[in-house]
N, C-alpha and C positions, 0 to 999 in steps of 0.2 A: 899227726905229729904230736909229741909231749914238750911241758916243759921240764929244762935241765939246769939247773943252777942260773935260774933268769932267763935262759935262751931259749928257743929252738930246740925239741932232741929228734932223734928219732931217725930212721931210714929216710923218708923226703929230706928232712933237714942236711942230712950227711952227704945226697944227691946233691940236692942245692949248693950247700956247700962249695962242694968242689966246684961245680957249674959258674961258679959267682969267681972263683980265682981264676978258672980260665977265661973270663971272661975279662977280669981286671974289671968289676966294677964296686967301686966302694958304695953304691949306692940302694944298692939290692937288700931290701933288709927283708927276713924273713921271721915271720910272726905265727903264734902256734896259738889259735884262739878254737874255741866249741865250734863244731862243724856251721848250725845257724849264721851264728855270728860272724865265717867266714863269708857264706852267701850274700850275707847281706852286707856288709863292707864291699867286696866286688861288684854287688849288682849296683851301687851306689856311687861305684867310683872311689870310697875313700882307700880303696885296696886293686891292685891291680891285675893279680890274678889268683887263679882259685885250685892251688896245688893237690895233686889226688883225684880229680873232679872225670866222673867216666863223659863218654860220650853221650850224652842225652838233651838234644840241641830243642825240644819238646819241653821241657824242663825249665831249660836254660836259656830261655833266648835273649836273654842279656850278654851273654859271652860273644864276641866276633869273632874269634881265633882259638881254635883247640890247639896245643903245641903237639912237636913230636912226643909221642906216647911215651912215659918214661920208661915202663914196662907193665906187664901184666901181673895184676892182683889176684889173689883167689880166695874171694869170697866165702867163707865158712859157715856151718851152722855150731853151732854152740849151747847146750843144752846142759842143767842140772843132770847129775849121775842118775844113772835109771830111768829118765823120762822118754826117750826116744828108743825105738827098739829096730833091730839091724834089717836092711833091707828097705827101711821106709822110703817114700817118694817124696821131696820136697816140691812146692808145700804143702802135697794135698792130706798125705797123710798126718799131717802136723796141725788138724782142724779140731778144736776146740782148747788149743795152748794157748797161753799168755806170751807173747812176746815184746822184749822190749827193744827200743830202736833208739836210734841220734835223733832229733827232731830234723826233717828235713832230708833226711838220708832215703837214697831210692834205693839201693843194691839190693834191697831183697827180694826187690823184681817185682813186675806188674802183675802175674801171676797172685803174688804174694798180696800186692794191696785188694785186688778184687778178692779176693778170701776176704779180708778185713772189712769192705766198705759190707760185701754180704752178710758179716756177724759171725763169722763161722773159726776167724780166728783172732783173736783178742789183741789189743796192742797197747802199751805202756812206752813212751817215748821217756826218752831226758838230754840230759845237754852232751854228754862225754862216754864214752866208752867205758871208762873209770865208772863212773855213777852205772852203767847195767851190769858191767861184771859184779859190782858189789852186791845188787838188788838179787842178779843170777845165784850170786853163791851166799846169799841170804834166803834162797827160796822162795823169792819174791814175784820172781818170771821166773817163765819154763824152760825159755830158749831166746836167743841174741844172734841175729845175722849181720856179719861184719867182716871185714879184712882181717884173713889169717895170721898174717906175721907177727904184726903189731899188738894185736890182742894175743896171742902166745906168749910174746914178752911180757907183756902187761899181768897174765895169770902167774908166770914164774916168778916175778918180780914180786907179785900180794903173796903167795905160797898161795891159791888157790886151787885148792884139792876136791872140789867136787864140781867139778865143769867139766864136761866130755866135748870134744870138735867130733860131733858125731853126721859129717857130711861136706860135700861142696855145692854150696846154691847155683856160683856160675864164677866163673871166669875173667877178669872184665879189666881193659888196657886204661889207664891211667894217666893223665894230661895233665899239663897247666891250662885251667878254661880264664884268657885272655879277657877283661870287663870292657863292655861296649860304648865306655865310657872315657877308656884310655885310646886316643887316637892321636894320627900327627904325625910326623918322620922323625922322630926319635923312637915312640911308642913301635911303628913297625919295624924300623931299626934293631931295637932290642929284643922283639921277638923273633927276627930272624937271626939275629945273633945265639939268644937261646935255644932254639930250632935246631941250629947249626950243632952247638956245643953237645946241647941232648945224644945228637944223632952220634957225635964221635965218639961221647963216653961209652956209647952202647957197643959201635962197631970192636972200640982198643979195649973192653972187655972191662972197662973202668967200675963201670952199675951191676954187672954179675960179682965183681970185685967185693960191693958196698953191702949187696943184697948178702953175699957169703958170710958175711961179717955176723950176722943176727941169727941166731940159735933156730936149728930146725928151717931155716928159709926154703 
C-alpha cells in the first residue's frame, strides 16, 4: 500500500475499502506503514492484521488466522536496463548481483536467501519499495524482487526509465495474516465476517473489477 493524500492508496486499500462498507464497520481503519513496521505492529498486537502477507506460517507464527486469499500476486524481477540477459534462471543465474529488498520481506524465496547466506548473491535491504526503485534507477542495485503491480505503477508514476521487469520469480496468493494477539468473540466474529465478504467480492467479480482498474494488472 502507498500513501494518498493522508490515507491509504493503492489496490489493498481500494480492496479494503469496499470490504469495510460491506461490512458497515466504521471501525476498520486501514494504515499504509513500511513493510517492517507492519510485522511488528501485528506481531505485537498493536495492529491486527497484516494485509498482503503470503502464506508462510514458518515465518510467521505469530499470525492464528490466514484470511480468505484476496487474490494472487506475481512476484517480479526487476533489474537495471542491460543487466539481466534473456533466458536466465532465477536466481541461480543472477549470482553475483546486488540485490535490494524490504527488510523483512520473503518473496524472493528460499532459494534466493540460500544464495545470499552462501555469498554468492549480494543483498541491500531498505524500508519501501520507493527507497529500491530509486537506488535501482540510480545504479545503486542490479535488481529488486517484488509485487508486480504495485511497483509498475510506482515506476510510471517516478517516469522511471531504465528498469526492465525482466522475469517472474513465483506466483504467490495474498491474505490478511490475522495477529495471535487479537482473540475473543468479536476478534473471530470479524474475521469471519471478513472471510465471508472476501469471498463474495471475488465470486461477483468485484476484486477482478478493482484489480482492472490499475494499468497493465
Amino acid at each position: 500500500m502507498t500513501v494518498k493524500d493522508g490515507a491509504a492508496g493503492g489496490l489493498y486499500a481500494a480492496i479494503l475499502n469496499e470490504a469495510k462498507e460491506r461490512l458497515g464497520s466504521s471501525e476498520l481503519e486501514i494504515l499504509a506503514v513500511p513493510w517492517t513496521r507492519a510485522t511488528v505492529l501485528v506481531k505485537n498486537g498493536s495492529a491486527q492484521g497484516l494485509v498482503g502477507s503470503y502464506y508462510k506460517p514458518q515465518d510467521r507464527p505469530w499470525i492464528r488466522h490466514w484470511s480468505e486469499p484476496i487474490f494472487h500476486e506475481e512476484v517480479s524481477i526487476f533489474c537495471r536496463s542491460g543487466i539481466a540477459q534473456p533466458g536466465w534462471i532465477y536466481p541461480d543465474d543472477y549470482k553475483g548481483l546486488l540485490f535490494g529488498n524490504v527488510a523483512g520481506y520473503r518473496a524472493p524465496g528460499d532459494r534466493f536467501f540460500e544464495l545470499v547466506a552462501q555469498g554468492q548473491i549480494k543483498l541491500e535491504e531498505a524500508q519501501t519499495t520507493e527507497q529500491n526503485l530509486s537506488k535501482l534507477s540510480l545504479e545503486r542495485i542490479d535488481c529488486y524482487v517484488v509485487e508486480r503491480v504495485a511497483t509498475e505503477i510506482l515506476i510510471r508514476e517516478k517516469n522511471i526509465t531504465n528498469v526492465d521487469n525482466v522475469g517472474t520469480a513465483s506466483m504467490e496468493a495474498a491474505y490478511i495474516g490475522y495477529s495471535d494477539k487479537w482473540t475473543g468473540p468479536e476478534a473471530d466474529a470479524f474475521i469471519e465476517a471478513m472471510d465471508a465478504v472476501i469471498k463474495t467480492m471475488k465470486k461477483d467479480g468485484t476484486i477482478d473489477r478493482i484489480v482492472s482498474r490499475y494499468p497493465e494488472s
